[in-house]
TORSETOR-50682 format. One record per residue (C-alpha): z, x, y. Coordinates in pm, whole numbers. Each point is the difference from the previous one (the first is absolute). Last residue first. Layout:
<pts>
PT        Z        X        Y
PT        Z        X        Y
...
</pts>
This chain:
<pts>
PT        Z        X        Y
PT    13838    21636    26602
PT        3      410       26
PT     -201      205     -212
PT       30      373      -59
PT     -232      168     -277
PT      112      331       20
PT     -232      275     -223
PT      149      336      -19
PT     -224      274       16
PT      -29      252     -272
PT      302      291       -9
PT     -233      356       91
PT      -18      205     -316
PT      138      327       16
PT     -116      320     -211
PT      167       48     -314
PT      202      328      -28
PT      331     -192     -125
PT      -93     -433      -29
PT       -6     -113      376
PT      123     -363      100
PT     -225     -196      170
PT       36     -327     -195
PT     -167      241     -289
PT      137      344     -120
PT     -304      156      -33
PT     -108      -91     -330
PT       50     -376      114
PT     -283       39      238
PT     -230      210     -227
PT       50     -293     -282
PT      -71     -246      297
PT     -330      145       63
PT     -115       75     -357
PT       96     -386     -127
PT     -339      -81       83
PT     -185      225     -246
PT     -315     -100      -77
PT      -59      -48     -368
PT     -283      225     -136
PT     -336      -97        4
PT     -135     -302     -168
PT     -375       27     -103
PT       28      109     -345
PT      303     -261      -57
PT     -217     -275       44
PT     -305      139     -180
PT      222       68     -349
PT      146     -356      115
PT     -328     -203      -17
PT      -61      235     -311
PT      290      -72     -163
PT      -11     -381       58
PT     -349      -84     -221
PT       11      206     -323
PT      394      -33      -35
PT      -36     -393       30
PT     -318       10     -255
PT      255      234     -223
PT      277     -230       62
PT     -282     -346     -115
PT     -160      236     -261
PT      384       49     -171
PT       54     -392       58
PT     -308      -89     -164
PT       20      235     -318
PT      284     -173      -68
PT       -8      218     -382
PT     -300      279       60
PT     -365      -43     -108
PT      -11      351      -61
PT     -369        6      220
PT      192     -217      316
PT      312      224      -29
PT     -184      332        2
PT     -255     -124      335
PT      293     -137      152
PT      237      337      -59
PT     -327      194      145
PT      -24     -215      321
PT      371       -4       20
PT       11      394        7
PT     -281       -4      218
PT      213     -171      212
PT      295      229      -44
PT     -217      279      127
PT     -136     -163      270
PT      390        3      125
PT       25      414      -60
PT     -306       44      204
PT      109     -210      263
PT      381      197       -6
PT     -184      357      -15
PT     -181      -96      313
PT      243     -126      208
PT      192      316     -112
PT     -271      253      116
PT      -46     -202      323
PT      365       -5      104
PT      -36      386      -66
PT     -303       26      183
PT      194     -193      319
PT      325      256      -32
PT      323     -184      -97
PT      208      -79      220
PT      215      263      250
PT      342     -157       23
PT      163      245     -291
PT     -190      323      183
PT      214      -60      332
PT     -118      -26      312
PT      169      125      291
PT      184     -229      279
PT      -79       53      360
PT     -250      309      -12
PT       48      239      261
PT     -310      173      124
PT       64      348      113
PT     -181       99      346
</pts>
């Protein structure tokens, strides 16, 4: 006996695959420690050269030092956005309010609510 599938998946809607999400997690935290090296070396320059406002350049390099790793570990932990929208994308794709798009399969109309109240 054939098995019919009700609506076939296409390759756009597939997400991305969980080593991939991995790989670029990874690139992006490695990336962010990066810059704040790059602070701890442009602190370390500025501090030796005796640098014109030297406070306020230690103070944004102090800033970059402390919140880009908080959010280099942030963003290495978040996965991918869900996606909500998925379900009512498929339902206006197919014509929506029951009404069938050309070779898409038929979507039942949702359930009207009535709220009836009488004084």
């Amino acid at each position: 006996m054939r098995r019919t599938v009700d609506r076939p998946t296409l390759i756009t809607d597939a997400g991305q695959s969980p080593g991939d999400q991995l790989r670029h997690r990874q690139r992006r935290y490695v990336a962010m420690m990066s810059v704040r090296i790059g602070c701890l070396i442009v602190g370390a320059v500025l501090v030796t050269v005796e640098a014109p406002l030297l406070w306020l350049w230690l103070s944004i390099c102090g800033v970059g030092m402390i919140l880009v790793p908080w959010l280099a570990v942030l963003l290495a932990n978040d996965g991918p956005p869900k996606d909500r929208h998925r379900r009512n994308d498929q339902w206006h794709r197919a014509g929506g309010q029951g009404q069938s798009a050309v070779g898409a399969v038929p979507t039942p109309t949702p359930p009207a609510t009535v709220i009836d109240v009488e004084p």
